[in-house]
C-alpha positions as CSV (number, residue, x, y, z in Angstrom):
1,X,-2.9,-8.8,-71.3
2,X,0.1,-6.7,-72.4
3,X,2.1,-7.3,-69.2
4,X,4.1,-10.2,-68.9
5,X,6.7,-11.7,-66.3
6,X,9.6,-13.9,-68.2
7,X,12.4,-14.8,-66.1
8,X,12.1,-12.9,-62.9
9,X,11.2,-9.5,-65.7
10,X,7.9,-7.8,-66.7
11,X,7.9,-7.4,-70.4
12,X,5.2,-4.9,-71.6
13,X,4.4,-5.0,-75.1
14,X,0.7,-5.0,-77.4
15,X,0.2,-9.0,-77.8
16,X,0.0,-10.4,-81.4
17,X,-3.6,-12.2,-80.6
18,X,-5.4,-8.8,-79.6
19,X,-4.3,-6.3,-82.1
20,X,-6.8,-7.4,-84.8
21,X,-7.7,-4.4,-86.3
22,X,-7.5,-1.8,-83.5
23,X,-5.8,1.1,-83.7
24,X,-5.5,1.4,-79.7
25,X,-4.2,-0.8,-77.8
26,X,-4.1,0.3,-73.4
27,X,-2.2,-2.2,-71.1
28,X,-4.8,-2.9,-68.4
29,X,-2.2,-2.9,-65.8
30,X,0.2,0.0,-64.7
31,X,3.6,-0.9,-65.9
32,X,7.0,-0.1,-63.8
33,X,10.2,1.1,-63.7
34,X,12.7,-1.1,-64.8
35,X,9.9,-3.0,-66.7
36,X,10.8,-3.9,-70.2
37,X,9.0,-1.9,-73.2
38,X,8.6,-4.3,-76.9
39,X,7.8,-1.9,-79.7
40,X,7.1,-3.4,-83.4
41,X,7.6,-1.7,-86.7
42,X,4.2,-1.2,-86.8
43,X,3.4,0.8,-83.9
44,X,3.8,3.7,-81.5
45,X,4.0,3.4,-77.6
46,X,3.5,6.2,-75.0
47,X,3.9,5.7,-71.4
48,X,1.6,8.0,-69.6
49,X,1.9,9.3,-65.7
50,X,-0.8,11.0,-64.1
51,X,-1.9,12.2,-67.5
52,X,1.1,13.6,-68.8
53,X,3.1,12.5,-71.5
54,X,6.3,11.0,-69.6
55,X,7.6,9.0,-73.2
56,X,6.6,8.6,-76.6
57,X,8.4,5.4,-78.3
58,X,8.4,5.6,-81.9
59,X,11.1,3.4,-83.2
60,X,10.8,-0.3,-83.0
61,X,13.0,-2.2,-80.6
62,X,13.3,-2.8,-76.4
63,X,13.6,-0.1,-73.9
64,X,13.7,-0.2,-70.2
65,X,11.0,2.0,-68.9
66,X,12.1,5.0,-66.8
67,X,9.5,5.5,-64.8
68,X,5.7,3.8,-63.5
69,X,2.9,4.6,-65.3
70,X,0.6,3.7,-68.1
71,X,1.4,2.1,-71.4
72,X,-0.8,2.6,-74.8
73,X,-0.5,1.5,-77.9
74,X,-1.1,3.3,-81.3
75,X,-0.9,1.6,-84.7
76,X,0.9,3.1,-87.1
77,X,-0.9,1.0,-90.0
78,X,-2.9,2.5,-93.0
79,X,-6.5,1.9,-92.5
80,X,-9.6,2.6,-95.0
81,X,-13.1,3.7,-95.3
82,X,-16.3,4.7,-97.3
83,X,-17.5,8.3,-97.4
84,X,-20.3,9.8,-98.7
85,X,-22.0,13.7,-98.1
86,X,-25.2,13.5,-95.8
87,X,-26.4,16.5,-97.6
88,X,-25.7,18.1,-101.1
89,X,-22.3,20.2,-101.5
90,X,-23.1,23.6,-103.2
91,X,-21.2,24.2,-106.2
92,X,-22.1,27.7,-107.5
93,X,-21.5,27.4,-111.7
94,X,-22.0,30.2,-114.1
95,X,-23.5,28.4,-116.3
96,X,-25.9,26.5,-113.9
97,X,-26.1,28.8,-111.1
98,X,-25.8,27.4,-107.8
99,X,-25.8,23.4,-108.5
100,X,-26.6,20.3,-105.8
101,X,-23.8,17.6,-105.8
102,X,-23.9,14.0,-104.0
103,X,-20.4,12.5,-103.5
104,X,-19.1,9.3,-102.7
105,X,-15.7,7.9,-102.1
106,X,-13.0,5.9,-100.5
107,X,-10.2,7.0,-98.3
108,X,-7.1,5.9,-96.5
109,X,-5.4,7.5,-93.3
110,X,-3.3,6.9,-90.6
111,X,-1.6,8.1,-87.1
112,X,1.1,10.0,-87.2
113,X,1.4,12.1,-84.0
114,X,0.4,9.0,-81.7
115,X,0.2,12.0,-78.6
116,X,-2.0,14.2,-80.3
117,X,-4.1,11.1,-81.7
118,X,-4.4,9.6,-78.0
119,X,-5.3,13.2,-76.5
120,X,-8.1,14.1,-79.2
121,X,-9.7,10.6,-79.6
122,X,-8.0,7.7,-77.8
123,X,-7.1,8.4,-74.4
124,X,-10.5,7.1,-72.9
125,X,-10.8,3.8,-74.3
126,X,-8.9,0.7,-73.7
127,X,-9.1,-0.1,-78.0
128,X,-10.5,1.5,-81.0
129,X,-11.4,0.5,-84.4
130,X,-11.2,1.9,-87.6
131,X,-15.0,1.4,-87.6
132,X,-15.4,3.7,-84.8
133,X,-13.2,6.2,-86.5
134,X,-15.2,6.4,-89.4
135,X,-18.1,9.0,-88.3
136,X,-14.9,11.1,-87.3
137,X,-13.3,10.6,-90.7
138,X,-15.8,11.0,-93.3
139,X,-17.1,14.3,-91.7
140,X,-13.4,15.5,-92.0
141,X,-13.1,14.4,-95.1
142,X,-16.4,15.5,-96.7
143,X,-15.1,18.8,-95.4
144,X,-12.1,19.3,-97.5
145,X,-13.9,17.9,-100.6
146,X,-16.4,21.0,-99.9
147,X,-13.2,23.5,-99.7
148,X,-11.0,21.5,-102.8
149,X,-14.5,22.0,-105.1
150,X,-14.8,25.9,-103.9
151,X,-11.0,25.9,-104.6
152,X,-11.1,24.6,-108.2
153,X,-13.7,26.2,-108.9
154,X,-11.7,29.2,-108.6
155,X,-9.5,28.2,-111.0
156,X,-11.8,27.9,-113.4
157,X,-13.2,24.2,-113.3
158,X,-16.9,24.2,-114.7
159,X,-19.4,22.0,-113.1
160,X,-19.7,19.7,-116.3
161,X,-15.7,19.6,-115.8
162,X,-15.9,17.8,-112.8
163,X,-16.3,14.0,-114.0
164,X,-12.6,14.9,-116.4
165,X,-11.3,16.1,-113.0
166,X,-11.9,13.6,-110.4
167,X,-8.5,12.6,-109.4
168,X,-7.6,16.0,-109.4
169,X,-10.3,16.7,-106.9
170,X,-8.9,13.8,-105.1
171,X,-5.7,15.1,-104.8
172,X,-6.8,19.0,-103.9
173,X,-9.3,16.8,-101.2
174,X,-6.3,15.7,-99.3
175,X,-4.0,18.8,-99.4
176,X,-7.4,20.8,-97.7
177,X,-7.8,17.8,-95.6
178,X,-4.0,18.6,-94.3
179,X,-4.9,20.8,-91.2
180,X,-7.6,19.4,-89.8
181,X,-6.2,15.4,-89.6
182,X,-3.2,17.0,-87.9
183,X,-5.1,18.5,-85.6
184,X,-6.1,14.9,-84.9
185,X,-2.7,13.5,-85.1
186,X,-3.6,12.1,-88.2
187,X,-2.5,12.2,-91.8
188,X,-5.1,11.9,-94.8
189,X,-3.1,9.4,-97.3
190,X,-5.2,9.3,-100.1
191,X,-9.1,9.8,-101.8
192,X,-10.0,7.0,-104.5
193,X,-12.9,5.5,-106.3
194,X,-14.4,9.4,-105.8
195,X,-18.0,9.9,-107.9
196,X,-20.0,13.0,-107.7
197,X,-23.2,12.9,-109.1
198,X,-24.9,16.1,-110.4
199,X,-28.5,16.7,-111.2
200,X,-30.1,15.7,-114.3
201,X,-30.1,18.8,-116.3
202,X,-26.3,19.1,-115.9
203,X,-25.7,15.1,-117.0
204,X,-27.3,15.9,-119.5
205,X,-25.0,18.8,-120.5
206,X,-21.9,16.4,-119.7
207,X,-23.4,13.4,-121.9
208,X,-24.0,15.8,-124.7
209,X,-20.7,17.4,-124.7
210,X,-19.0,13.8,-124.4
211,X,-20.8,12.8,-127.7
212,X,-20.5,15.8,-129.8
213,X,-16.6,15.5,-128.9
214,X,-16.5,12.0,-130.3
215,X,-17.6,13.3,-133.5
216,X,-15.2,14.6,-136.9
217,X,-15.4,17.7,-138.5
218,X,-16.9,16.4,-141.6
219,X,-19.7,13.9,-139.3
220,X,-20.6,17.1,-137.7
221,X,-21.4,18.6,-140.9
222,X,-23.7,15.9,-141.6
223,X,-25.4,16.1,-138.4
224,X,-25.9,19.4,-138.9
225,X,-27.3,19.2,-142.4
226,X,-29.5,16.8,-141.6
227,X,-30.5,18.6,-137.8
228,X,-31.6,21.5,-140.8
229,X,-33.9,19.2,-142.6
230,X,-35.4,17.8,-139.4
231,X,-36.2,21.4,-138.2
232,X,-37.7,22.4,-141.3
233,X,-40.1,19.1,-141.2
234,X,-41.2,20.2,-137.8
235,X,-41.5,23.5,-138.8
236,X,-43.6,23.2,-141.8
237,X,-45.9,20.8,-139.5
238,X,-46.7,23.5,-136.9
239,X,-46.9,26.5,-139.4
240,X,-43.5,27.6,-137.4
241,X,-40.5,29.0,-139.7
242,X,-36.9,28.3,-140.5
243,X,-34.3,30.6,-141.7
244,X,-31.8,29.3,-144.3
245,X,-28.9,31.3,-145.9
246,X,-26.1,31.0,-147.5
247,X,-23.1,28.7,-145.8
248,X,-19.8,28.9,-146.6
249,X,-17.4,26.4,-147.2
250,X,-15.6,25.9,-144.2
251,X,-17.3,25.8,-140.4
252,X,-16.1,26.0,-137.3
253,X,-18.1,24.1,-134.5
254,X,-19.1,25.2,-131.2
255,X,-21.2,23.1,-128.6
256,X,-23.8,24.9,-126.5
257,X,-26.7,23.3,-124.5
258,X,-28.6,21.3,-127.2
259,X,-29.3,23.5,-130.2
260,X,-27.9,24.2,-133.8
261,X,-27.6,27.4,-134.7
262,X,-25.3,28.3,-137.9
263,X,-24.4,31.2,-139.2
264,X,-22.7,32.4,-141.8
265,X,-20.6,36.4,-141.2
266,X,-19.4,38.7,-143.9
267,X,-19.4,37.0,-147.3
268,X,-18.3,38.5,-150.5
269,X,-19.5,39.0,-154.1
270,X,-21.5,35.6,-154.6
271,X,-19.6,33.4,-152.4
272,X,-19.9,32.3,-148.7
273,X,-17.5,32.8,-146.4
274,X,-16.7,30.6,-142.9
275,X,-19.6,29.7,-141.0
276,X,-20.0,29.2,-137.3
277,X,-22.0,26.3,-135.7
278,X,-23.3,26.7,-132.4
279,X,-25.8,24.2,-130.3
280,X,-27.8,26.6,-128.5
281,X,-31.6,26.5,-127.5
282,X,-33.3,23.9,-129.0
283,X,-33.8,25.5,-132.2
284,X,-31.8,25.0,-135.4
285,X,-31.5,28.8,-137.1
286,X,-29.3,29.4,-139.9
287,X,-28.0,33.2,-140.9
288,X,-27.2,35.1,-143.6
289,X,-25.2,38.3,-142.6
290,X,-23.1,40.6,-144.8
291,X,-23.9,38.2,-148.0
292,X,-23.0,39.7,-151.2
293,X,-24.8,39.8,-154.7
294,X,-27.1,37.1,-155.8
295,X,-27.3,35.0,-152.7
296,X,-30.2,33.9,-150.9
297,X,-32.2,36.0,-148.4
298,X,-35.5,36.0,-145.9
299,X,-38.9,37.0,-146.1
300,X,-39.8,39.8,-144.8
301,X,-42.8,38.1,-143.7
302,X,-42.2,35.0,-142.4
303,X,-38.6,34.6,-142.7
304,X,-38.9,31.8,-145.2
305,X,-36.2,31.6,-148.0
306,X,-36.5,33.6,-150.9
307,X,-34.1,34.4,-154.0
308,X,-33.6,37.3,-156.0
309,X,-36.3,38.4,-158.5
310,X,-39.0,36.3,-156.8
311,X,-42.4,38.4,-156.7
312,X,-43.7,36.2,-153.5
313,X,-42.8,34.3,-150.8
314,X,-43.3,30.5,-151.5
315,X,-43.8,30.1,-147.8
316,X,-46.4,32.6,-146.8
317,X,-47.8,34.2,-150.3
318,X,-46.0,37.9,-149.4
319,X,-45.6,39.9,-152.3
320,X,-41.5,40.6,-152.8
321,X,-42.1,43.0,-155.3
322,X,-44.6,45.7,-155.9
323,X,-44.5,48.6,-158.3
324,X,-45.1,52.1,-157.1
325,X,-48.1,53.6,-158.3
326,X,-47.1,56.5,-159.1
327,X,-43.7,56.4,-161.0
328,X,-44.0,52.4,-161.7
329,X,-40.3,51.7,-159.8
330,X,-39.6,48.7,-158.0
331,X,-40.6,48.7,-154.2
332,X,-40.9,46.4,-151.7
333,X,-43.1,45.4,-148.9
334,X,-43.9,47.3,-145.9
335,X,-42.2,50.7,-147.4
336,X,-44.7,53.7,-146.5
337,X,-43.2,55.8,-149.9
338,X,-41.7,55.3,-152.7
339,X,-37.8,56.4,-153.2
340,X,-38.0,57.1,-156.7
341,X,-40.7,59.8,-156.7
342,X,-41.1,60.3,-152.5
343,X,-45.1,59.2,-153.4
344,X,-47.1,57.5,-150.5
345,X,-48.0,54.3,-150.5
């Protein structure tokens, strides 16, 4: 019952065989002056008189009460729970504009201002579990996730960063979560076994990334010759066009949605210099820009490659090279006059 009389005494204190898990504990009697007051390690007691605060007991022990009134209990214990968002949080990326997340997770709390705790939540009922906490709770602490994820954000942290950042995000969740479980006499401990789960499209853009990282220079180069042959299968199929130049000897490799394009910038004489992959679009593309003498270059046509002192395109049938018919020089294609004599064509 909470009240006991031992030896001629009354001995208030929260009874082994009802604490359970509660978190609350009010003895259903009014205790008295003079009584005597047990507090364990593992909780708080407050003695209440007419609704005011008349004693808050924090440190284990016995201590005669000083005055009538009302004894409760608070536990000072850890206790746990499941969260999860009722509706999406809004992440706004720039790469995937503004982006739907689901997140789920575990957390761990406690009292720590038993007062405040009592006067917010517990000051009408006689227990309370950690079950009917939880509504409270995983609004609060769905909350700060929303505000951590606005915050990182901020410092840079990309949607498709988030799965590399969870514990981070864990961490930021219960520094925002600071304020608002004080206000509650509470303290947010710690967020684990977090998961946030973002839309297709943006998986997608994570699993990609995660495989192409797992990959060495030279297996890149590989894949990337052999994503060149694939595209100019396809290409000859539909009648569609791929554009191969020269590639120097060394690439670097960038990852962009799910597309190779290569390129290769400001060769030399007959040599190419550094290339550039990028994955971008769905089509594979390949450059030559700034090339110097004898290497390869595009129809004018159809873009198809062509080499130097070809009179057509093997591709499409173009003629590469025409003779004016008024001075015989070389021309080419599509010119309207000839730059040797200034005759029209």
């Amino acid at each position: 019952m909470g009240l006991f009389k031992k030896s001629g005494s009354r001995t208030v204190m929260w009874p082994e065989n009802e604490k359970a898990d509660q978190l609350v504990f009010k003895c259903p009697e009014a205790a008295h002056a003079g009584n005597l007051l047990v507090v364990r390690g593992n909780e708080f007691a407050v003695l209440f008189q007419y609704g005011a605060v008349k004693q808050v007991f924090s440190d284990p022990g016995q201590s005669t009460l000083p005055t009538d009134g009302n004894v409760f209990f608070v536990s000072k214990q850890k206790f746990e729970g499941k969260f999860g968002t009722k509706q999406p949080l809004t992440f706004h990326d720039a790469r995937f504009d503004m982006v739907q997340l689901q997140a789920f997770g575990e957390y761990k709390c406690r009292v720590a201002d038993p007062v405040k705790f009592l006067n917010e939540i517990g000051m009408d009922r006689r227990s309370l579990t950690p079950q009917d906490m939880a509504e409270i709770v995983r609004d609060e602490v769905v909350m700060a996730l929303n505000q951590a994820l606005g915050f990182m954000k901020k410092k840079g942290m990309a949607v498709t960063q988030i799965p590399q950042k969870l514990k981070a995000i864990g961490n930021v969740t219960v520094k925002a979560g600071k304020r608002s479980f004080e206000d509650m006499g509470m303290v947010l401990t710690e967020i684990s076994e977090l998961y946030i789960n973002p839309p297709k499209k943006v998986k997608d853009a994570i699993q990609e990334v995660s495989t192409i990282s797992a990959f060495t220079d030279e297996q890149i180069s590989k894949r990337t010759k052999l994503a060149a042959g694939d595209a100019m299968r396809d290409a000859a199929r539909s009648g569609g066009t791929v554009s191969i130049g020269r590639i120097g000897d060394e690439s670097n490799v960038t990852i962009k949605d799910s597309v190779v394009q290569r390129s290769n910038i400001g060769g030399g004489g007959g040599g190419g210099a550094s290339g550039e992959t990028h994955i971008q679009d769905s089509v594979l593309t390949r450059t030559n820009v700034g090339g110097g003498g004898g290497g390869a270059a595009a129809c004018p046509n159809c873009g198809g490659s062509i080499q130097a002192g070809w009179i057509a395109c093997p591709a499409c049938g173009e003629k590469l090279k025409q003779s004016c018919p008024g001075c015989g020089a070389d021309i080419q294609s599509g010119w309207v006059a000839c730059p040797a004599c200034g005759n029209k064509l």
